[in-house]
C-alpha positions as CSV (number, residue, x, y, z in Angstrom):
1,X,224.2,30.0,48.8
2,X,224.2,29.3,52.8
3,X,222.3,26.3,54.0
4,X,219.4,28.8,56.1
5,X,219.5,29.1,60.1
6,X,217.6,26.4,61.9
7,X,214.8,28.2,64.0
8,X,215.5,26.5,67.2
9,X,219.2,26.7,66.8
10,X,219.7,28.8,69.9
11,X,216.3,27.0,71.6
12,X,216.4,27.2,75.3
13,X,215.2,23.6,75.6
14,X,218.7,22.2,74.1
15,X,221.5,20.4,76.8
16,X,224.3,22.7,75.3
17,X,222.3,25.7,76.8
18,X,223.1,24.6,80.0
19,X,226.8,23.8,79.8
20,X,229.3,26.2,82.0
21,X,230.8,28.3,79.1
22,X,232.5,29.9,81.8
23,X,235.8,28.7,80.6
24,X,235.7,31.6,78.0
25,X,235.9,34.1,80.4
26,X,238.7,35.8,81.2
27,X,239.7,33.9,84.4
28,X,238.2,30.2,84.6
29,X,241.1,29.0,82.0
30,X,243.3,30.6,84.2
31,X,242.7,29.0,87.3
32,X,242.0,25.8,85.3
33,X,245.5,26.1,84.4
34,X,247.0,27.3,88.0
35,X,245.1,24.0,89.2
36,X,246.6,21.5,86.4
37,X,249.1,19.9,89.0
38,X,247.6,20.0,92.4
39,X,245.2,21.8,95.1
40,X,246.3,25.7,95.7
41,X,245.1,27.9,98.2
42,X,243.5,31.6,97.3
43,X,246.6,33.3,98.0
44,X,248.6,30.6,95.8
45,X,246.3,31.2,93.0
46,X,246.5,35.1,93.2
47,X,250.8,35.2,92.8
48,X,250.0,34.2,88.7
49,X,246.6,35.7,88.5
50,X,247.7,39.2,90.0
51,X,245.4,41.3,87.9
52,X,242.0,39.7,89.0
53,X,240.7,41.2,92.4
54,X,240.0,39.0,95.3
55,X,236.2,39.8,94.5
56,X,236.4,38.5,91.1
57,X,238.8,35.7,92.1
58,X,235.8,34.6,94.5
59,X,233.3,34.8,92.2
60,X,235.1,32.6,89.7
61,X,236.0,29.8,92.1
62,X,232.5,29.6,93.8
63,X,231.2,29.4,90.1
64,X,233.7,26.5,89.1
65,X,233.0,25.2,92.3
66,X,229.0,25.1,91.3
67,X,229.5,24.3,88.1
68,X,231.6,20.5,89.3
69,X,235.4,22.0,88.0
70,X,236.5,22.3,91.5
71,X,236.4,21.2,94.7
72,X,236.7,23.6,97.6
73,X,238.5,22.0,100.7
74,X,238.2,23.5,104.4
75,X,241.0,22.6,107.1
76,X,239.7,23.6,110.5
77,X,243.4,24.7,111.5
78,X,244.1,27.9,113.3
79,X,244.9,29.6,111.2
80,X,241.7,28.2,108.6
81,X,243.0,27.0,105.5
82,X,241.3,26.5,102.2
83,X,242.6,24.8,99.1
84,X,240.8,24.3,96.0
85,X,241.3,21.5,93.5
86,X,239.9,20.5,90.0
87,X,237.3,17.6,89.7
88,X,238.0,15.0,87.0
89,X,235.4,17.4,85.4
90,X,237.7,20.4,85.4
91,X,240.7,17.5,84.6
92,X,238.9,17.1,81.1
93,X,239.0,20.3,80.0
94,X,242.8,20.8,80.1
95,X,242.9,18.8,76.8
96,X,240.3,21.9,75.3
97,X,242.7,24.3,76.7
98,X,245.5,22.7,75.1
99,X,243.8,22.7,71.3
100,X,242.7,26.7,72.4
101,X,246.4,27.4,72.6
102,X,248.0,25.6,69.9
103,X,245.2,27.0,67.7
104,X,246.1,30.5,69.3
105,X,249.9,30.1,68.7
106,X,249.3,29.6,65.3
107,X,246.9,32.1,64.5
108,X,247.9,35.0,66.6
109,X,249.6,37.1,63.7
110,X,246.6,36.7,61.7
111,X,244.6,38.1,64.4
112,X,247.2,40.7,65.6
113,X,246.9,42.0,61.9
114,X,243.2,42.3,61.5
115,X,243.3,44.4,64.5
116,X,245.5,46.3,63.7
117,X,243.8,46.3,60.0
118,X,240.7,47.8,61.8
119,X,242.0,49.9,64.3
120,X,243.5,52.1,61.1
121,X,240.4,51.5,59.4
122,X,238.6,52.8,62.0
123,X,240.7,56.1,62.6
């Protein structure tokens, strides 16, 4: 039998409640990875991430940014030029994305197949 759920497992009070789980979105891994060997600027970071919108693109740095994963460096040139650039913060979670896709490189037929098992299922 189960050991029973703990009543404050999810409590509000607890540190992990206030960690940036924003690198399981869809793009924070992303530009975690784009940024793994140096500052780029926006439009360098757009040429591998070509399917997020500028909007979205903005929102995800200025939340890394927040959140101590990047910096966000201004160059008052003419023509203004930004680059952005991970904190040792944002460094230490290159090792988590490393486990993430070694664990997904093993595991993706397995996962392929249950979806697919459940798609038919669901048909």
């Amino acid at each position: 039998m189960p050991e029973p759920l703990r009543p404050d497992l999810f409590d509000p009070a607890c540190p992990s409640s206030a960690l940036p789980f924003r690198i399981g979105d869809k793009w924070t891994a992303m530009v975690i990875r784009c940024l793994e060997h140096g500052p780029r600027r926006f439009t360098e970071l757009r040429v591998p991430m070509a399917r997020v919108t500028p909007k979205v693109l903005t929102e995800t740095l200025r939340a890394m940014e927040r959140d101590g994963m990047l910096t966000r460096t201004h160059h008052p040139e003419i023509p203004p030029r930004v680059e952005y650039e991970l904190t040792e913060l944002g460094r230490s979670l290159l090792g988590l994305l490393d486990s993430c896709c070694a664990w997904a490189e093993v595991h993706l037929p397995q996962v392929l197949a249950a979806r697919e098992k459940h798609e038919q299922a669901s048909a």
